[in-house]
C-alpha distance (Angstrom), angle and dihedral (degrees) to the residues before:
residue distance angle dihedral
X1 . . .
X2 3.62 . .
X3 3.33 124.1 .
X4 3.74 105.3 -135.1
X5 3.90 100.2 92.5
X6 4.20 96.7 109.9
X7 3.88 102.8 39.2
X8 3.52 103.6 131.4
X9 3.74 119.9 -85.0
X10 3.97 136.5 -141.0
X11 3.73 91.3 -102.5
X12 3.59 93.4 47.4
X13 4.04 91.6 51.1
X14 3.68 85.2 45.4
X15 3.63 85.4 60.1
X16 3.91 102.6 44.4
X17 3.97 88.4 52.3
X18 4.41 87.7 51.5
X19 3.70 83.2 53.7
X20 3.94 102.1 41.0
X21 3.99 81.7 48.9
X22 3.79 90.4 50.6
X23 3.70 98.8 48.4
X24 3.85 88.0 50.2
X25 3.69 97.3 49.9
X26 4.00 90.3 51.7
X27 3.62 89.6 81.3
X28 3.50 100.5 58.1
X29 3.98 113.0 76.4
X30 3.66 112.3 -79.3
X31 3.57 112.0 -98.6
X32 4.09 137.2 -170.1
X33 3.55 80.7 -117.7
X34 3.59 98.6 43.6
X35 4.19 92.8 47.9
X36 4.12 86.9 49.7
X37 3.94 89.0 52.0
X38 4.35 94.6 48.9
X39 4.08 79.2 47.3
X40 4.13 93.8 47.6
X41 3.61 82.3 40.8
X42 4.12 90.4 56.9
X43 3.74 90.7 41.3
X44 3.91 89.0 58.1
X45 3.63 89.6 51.8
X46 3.84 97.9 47.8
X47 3.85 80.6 47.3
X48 3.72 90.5 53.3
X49 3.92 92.7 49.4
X50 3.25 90.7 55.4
X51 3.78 98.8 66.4
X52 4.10 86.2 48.6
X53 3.63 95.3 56.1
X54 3.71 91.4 48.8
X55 4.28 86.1 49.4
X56 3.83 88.1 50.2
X57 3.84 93.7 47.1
X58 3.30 96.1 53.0
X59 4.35 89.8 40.4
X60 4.08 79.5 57.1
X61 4.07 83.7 44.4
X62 3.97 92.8 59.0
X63 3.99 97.8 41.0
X64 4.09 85.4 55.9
X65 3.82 86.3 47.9
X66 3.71 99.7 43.8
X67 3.99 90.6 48.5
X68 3.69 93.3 51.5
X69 3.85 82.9 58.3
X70 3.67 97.2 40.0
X71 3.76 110.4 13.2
X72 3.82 108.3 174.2
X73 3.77 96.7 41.0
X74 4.58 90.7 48.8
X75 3.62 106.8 33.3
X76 3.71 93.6 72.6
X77 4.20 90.1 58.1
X78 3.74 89.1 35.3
X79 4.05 88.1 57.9
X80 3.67 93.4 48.2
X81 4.05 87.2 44.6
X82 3.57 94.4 54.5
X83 3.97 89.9 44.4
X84 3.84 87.4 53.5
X85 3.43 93.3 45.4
X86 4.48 93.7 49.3
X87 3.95 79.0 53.1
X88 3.46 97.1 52.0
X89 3.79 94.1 45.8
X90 3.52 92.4 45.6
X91 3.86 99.3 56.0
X92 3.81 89.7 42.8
X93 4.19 93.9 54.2
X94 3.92 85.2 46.7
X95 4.09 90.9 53.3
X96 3.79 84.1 42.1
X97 3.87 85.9 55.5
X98 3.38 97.7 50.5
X99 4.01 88.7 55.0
X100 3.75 91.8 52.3
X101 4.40 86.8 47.4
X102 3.92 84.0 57.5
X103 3.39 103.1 37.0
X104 3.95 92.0 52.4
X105 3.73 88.0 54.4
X106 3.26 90.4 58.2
X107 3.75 108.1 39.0
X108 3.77 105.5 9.8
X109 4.22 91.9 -174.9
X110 3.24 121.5 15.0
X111 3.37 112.4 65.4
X112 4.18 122.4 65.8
X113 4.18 87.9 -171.5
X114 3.39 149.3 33.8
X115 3.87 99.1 -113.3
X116 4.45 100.5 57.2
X117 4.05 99.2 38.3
X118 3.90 125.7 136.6
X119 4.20 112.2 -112.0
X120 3.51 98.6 46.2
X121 4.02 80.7 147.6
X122 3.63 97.7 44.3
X123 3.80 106.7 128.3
X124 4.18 98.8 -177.1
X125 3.55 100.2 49.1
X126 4.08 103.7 74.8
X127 3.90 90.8 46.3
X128 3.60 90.0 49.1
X129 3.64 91.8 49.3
X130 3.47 98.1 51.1
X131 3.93 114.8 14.7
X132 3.58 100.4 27.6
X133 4.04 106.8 49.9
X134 3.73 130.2 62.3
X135 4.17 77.2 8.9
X136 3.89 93.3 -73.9
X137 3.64 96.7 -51.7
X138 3.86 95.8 138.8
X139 3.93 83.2 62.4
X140 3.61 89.5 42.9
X141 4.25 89.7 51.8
X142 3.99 91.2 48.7
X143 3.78 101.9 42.4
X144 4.25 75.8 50.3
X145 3.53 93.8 49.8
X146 3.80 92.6 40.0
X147 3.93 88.6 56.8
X148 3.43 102.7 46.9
X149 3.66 94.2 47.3
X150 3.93 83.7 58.1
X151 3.75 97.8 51.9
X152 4.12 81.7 53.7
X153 3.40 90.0 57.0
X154 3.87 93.8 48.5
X155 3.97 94.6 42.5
X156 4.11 90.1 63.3
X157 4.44 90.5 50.7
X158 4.09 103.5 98.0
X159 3.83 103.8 -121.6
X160 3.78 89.0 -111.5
X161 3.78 88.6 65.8
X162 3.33 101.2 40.4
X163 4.23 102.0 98.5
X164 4.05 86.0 55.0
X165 4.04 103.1 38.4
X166 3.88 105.9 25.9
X167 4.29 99.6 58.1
X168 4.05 91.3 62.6
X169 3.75 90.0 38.4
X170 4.28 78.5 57.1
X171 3.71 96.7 40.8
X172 4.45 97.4 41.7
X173 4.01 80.0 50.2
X174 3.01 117.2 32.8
X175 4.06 130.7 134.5
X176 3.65 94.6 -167.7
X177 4.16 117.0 129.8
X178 4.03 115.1 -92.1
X179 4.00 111.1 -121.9
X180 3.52 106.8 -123.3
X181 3.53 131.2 -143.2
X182 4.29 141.0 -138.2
X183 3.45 118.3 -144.6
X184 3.41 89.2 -90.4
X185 3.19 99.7 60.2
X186 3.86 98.8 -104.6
X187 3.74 127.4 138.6
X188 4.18 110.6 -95.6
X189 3.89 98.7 -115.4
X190 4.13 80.9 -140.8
X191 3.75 122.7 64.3
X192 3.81 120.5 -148.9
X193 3.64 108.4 -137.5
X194 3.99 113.7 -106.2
X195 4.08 86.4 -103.5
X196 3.84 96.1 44.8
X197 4.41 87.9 53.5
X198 4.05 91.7 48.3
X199 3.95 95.6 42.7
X200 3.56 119.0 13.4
X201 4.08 124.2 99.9
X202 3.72 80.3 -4.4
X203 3.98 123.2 138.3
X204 3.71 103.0 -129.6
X205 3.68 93.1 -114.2
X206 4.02 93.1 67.9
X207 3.73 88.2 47.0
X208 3.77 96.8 57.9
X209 3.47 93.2 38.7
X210 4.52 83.4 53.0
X211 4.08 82.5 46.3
X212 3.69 87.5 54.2
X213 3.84 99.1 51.5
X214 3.87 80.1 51.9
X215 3.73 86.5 59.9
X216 3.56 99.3 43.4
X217 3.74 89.1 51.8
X218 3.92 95.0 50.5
X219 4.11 86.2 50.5
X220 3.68 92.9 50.1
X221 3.82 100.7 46.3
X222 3.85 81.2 45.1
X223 4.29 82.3 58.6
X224 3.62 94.8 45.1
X225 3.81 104.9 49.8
X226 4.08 91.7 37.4
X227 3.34 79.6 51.4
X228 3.81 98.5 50.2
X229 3.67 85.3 46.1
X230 4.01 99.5 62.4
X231 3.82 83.9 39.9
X232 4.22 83.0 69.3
X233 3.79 88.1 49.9
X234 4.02 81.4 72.6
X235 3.65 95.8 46.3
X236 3.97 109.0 124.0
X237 3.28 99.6 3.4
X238 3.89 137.3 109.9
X239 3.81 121.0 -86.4
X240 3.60 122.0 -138.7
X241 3.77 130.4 169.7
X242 4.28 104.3 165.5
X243 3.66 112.6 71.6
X244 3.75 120.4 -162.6
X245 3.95 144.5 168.4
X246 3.85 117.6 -119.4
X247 3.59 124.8 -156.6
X248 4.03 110.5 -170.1
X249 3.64 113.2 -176.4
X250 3.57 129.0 -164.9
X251 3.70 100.1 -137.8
X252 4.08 130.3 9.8
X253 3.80 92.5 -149.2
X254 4.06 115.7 44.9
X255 4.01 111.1 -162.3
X256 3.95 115.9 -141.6
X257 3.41 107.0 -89.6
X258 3.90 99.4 24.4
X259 3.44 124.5 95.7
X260 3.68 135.7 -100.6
X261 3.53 124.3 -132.1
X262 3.63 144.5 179.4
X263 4.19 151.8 178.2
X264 4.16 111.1 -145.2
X265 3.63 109.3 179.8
X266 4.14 144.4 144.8
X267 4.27 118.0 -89.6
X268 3.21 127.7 -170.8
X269 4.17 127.5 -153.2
X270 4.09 123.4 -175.0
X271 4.11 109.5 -150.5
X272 3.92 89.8 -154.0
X273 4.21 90.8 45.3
X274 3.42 102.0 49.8
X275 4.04 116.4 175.5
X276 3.82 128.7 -131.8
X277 3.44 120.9 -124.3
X278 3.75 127.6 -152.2
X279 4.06 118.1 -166.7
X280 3.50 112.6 156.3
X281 4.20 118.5 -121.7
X282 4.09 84.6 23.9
X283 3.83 143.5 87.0
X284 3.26 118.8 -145.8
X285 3.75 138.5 157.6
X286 3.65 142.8 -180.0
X287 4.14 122.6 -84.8
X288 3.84 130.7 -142.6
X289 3.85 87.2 -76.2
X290 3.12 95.9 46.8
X291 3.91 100.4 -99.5
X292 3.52 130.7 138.1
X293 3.95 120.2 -137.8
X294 3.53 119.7 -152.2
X295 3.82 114.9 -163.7
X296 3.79 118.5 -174.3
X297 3.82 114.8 178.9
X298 3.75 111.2 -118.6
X299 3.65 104.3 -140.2
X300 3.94 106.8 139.8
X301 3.65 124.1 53.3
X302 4.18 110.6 -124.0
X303 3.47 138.8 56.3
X304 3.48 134.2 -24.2
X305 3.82 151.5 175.3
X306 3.69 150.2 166.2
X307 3.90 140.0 -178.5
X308 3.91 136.9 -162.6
X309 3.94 141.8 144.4
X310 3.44 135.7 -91.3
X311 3.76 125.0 -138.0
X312 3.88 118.7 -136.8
X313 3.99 128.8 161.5
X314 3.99 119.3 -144.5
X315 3.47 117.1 -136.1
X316 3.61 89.3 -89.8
X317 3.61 83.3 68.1
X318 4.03 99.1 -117.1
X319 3.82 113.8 130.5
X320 3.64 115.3 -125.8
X321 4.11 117.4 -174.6
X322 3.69 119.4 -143.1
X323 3.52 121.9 -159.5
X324 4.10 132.0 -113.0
X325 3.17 144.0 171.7
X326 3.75 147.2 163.3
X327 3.88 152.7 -170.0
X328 4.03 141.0 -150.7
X329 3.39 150.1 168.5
X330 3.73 127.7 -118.9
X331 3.98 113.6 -139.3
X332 3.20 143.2 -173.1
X333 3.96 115.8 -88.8
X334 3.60 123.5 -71.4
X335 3.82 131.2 178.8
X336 3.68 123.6 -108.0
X337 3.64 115.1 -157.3
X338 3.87 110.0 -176.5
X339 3.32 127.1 -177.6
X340 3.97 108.4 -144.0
X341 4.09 98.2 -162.8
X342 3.74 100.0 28.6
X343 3.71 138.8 -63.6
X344 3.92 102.9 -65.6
X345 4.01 132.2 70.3
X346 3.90 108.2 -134.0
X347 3.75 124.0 -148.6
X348 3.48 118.2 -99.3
X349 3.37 102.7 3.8
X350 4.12 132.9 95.2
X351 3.81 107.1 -103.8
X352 3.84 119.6 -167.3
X353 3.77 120.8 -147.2
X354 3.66 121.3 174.6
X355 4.33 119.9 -144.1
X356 3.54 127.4 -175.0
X357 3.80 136.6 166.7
X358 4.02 112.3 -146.2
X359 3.96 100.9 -115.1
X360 3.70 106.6 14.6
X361 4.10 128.3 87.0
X362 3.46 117.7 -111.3
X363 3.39 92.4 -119.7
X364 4.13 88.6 71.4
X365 3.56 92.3 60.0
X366 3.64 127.0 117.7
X367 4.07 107.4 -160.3
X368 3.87 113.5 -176.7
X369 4.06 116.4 -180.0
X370 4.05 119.3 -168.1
X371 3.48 118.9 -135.5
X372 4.01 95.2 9.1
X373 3.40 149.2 79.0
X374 3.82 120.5 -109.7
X375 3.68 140.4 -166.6
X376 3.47 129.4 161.2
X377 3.92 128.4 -130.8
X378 3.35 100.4 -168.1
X379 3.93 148.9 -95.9
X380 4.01 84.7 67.7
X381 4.02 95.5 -58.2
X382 3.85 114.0 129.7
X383 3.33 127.8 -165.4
X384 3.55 118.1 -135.8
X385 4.27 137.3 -167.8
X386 3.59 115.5 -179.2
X387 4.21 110.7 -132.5
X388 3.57 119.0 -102.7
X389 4.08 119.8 -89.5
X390 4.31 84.9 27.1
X391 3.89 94.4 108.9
X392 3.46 118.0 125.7
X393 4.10 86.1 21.0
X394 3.89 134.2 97.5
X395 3.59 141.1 -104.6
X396 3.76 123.2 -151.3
X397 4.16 115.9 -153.0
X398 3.59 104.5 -150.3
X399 4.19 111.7 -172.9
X400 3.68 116.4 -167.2
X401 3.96 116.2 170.8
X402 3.81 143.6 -167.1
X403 4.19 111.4 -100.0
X404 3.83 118.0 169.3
X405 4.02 88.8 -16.3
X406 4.43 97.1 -49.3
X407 3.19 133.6 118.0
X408 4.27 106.3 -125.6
X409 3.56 124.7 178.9
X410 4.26 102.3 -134.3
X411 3.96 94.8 -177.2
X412 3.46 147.2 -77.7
X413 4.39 143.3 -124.6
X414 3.37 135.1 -146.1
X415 3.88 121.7 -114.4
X416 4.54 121.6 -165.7
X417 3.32 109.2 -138.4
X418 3.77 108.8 -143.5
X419 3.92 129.7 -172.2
X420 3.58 112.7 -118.1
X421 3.51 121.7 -79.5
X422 3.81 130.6 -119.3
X423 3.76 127.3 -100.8
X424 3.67 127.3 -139.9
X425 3.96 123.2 -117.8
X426 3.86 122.3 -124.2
X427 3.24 146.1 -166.4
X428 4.03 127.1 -156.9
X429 4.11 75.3 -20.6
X430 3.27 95.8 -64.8
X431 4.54 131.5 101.1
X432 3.27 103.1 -168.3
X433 4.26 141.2 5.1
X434 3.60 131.9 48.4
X435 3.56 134.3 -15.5
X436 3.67 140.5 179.3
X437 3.80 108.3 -106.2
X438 4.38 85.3 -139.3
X439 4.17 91.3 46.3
X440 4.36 87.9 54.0
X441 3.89 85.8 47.0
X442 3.81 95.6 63.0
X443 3.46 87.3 50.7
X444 3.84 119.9 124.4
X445 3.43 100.0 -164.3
X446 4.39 153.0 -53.3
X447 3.87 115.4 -63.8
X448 3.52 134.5 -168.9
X449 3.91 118.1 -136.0
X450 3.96 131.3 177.2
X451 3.94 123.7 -124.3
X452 3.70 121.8 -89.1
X453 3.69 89.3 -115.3
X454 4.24 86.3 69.8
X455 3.41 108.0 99.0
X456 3.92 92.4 -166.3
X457 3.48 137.2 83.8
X458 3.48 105.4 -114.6
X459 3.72 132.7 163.0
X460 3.60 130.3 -157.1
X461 3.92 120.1 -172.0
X462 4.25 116.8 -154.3
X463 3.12 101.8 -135.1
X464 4.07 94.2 -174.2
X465 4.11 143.4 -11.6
X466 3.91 140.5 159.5
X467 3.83 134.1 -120.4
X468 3.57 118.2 -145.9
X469 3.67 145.2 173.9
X470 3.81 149.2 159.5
X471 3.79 106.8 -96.6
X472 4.30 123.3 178.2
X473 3.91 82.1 -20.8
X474 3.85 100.6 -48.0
X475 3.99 128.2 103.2
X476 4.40 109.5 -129.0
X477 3.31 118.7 -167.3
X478 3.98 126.6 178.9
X479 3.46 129.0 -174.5
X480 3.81 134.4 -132.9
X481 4.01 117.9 -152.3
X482 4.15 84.6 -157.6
X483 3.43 141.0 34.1
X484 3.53 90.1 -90.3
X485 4.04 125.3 101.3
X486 3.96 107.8 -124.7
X487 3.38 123.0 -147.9
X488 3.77 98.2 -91.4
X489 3.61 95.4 48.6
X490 3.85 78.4 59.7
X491 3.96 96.4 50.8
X492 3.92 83.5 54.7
X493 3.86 92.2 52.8
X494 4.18 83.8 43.4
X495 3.52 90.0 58.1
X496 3.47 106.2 43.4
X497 3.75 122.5 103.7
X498 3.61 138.7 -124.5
X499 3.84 109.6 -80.8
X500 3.94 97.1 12.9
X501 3.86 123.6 121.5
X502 3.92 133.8 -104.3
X503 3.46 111.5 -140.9
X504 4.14 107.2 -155.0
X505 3.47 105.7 173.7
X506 4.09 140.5 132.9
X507 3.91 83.1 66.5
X508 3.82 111.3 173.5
X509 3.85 128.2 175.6
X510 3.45 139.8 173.7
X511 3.85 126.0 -124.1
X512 4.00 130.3 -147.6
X513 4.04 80.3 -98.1
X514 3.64 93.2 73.8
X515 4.03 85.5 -114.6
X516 3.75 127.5 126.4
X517 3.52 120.2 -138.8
X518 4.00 134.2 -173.7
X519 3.50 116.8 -118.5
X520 3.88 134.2 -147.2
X521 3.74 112.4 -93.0
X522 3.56 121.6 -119.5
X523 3.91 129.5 -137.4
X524 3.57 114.8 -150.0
X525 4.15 129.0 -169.2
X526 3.26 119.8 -141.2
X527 3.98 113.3 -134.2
């Protein structure tokens, strides 16, 4: 196991720099604007934790997955997950409680939350709270708490891992006091206790937003070790990242009357742990996936076979060979019609369809296509456009190829020829739901994409659509002769309030056919 699971993150950095900027605002005078920044600052952070509690959800997600796989080797690191994760969730609710003491000091019934409270620029409150009754020993019960959820932390690290893991786990955590500086830059000969820097001569809006950098780094040490701890799940065994189907049959020819059978299963290939393979008579090496081709010229008809090893290290790095082997029949030629994009021609566009005859060049190949226009681009790929007035209609592939100097027809397939199929219209990406009122405002215009499931590229122009909406009681509509949104279409999206509807309809666009098509309408919330 590496040791590189706590370095600190981007959203931790993030963090320090809201907190270096907070300490160095609290000597200027405490402004309205000032008090609304520590709170935006505390917002940020809640918005931050968030995100981690959603990563260490679904970290608790995968240890209940991998143990329902693998039971007796997980649930020992899921037990000591969910242990971290109580202790974690129990120092955060008692910082949370803390807030809610202060807070209630301050404004005792107003406020239902800790974001829209009364006091914000209190300054007397937090020490009092938590320096000045039950002499400090709130403080004294945190920093506590703080410290032993640390030592937690460092009791799960493997001893091998410590001198990488354990000194962020230290720094993110720790309850030591701050140095302080004069404006010189000099060390303060007096340290402030740890307490007296987090609460004292503080308005309460900088303390809570402190508290919640506190929280933020109990929920991301919480990440980092869970995180470490699925990491040992891994440890000495083999690492995969390509997954692929495998059909093994028995035989490549089955005789009438005989039986065929065949092996389906899961493999596995690692790009950066390739495996050597070693088949007498025959070269072959690993690809990008870590796949070896083998490639045996098939110049007699009959049977035919070979066998070899393959080469693969554990994770203990020894190389252990496996054996394979495999035989096949040589036949006579057969066409092979394939259909690159799918199993249809559509109208008016280029299709691509690939045909090859096992044992004879490309160049001997007769390809004849009904009802279309062909030409070919090379490498046996031909690129096909149905005639005009075809759609709904066939076209029959017929192959015939050059053996021994004749002309013989191999076979043939039949192709649908469809018309071409209508996009959707969209909006800042989007054809229905909510969306901000400022994001449909930078806007340029209304475009017209296909579905995912469309494996062509195919481009549809708008060519014109409305904006409407119910303003003071009265529906306005304006329409654009382009894809473009005009001015007024703007006003209208200007004047439209939270929660109403966007009415995008009349939507016309133009296909590479020449053809223009309506398009669905789209309904749009404002938010």
């Amino acid at each position: 196991m590496s040791g590189g699971n706590c370095p600190e993150t981007p959203r931790q950095k993030m963090i320090g720099m809201m907190y270096l900027f907070l300490t160095a605002m609290l000597a200027l005078n405490v402004s309205g604007e000032l008090l609304q920044a520590f709170q935006l600052v505390d917002e940020s952070i809640q918005e931050s934790i968030k995100t981690t509690n959603n990563k260490n959800k679904d970290l608790i997600d995968r240890f209940k997955a991998a143990e329902a796989v693998n039971a007796d080797k997980v649930r020992p690191y899921r037990i000591v997950a969910e242990e971290i994760k109580e202790a974690a969730n129990g120092l955060y609710d008692h910082i949370d409680s803390l807030k809610w003491i202060m807070k209630n000091t301050v404004d005792p019934d107003t406020a239902t939350n800790l974001i829209n409270y009364v006091g914000a620029d209190n300054q007397d409150v937090a020490a009092q709270i938590m320096i000045t009754e039950k002499n400090g020993a709130r403080s004294k019960k945190l920093i506590d708490r703080i410290n032993k959820y640390r030592e937690l932390l460092i009791g799960k690290i493997k001893p091998e891992d410590t001198a990488t893991i354990v000194p962020p786990l230290r720094a993110i955590l720790s309850t030591k006091v701050k140095q302080l500086k004069t404006k010189d830059g000099k060390d303060k000969k007096t340290l402030k206790s740890w307490e007296s820097q987090k609460f004292e001569h503080l308005p309460l809006s900088a303390s809570f937003a402190l508290l919640s950098s506190i929280q933020s780094n109990v929920r991301n040490t919480q990440a980092d070790v869970t995180s470490y701890l699925l990491s040992e799940i891994d440890e000495n065994t083999y690492k995969f990242n390509h997954i692929r189907s495998v059909v093994k049959p028995s035989s490549s020819m089955v005789l009438k009357g005989d039986k065929y059978s065949v092996e389906l299963f899961i493999a596995a290939t690692d790009e950066y742990q390739k495996p050597r393979f070693d088949i007498p008579g025959y070269k072959v090496t690993a690809n990008k996936q870590g796949i070896g081709v083998l490639e045996i010229p098939a110049n007699k008809v009959g049977k035919q076979g070979w066998k070899g090893k393959i080469w693969f290290r554990d994770p203990n790095g020894k190389e252990i060979p496996y054996d394979i082997e495999h035989n096949f029949e040589v036949m006579q030629p057969n066409a092979v019609i394939s259909p690159i994009k799918m199993n249809v021609f559509y109208e008016a566009l280029e299709n691509p369809v690939e045909v090859s005859v096992p044992g004879v060049s490309s160049s001997d190949l007769d390809v004849r296509f009904s009802n279309a226009t062909s030409r070919p681009r090379g490498n046996g790929v031909y690129i096909v456009k149905p005639k005009p007035g075809f759609a709904g209609g066939k076209s029959i592939v017929t192959v015939y190829a050059k053996i021994n100097g004749q002309s013989q027809r191999i076979g043939s397939k039949e192709f649908r020829i469809k018309p071409l199929p209508l996009p959707y219209a969209s909006i800042a990406g989007k054809q229905e739901g909510k969306v901000k009122k400022g994001l449909l405002l930078t806007q340029s215009g209304v475009f017209a994409e296909m579905g995912d499931d469309f494996d062509f590229e195919l481009e549809y122009k708008v060519t014109q659509f409305s904006i409407g909406a119910n303003r003071g009681g009265f529906y306005q509509n304006k329409l654009s002769k382009s894809n473009r949104i005009t001015e007024e279409q703007k006003e209208i999206i200007k004047g439209a309030s939270k929660g109403s509807k966007l009415m995008i309809e009349d939507i016309k666009a133009i296909g590479p056919d020449g053809r223009t098509k309506k398009l669905a309408s789209l309904v749009i919330t404002v938010d």
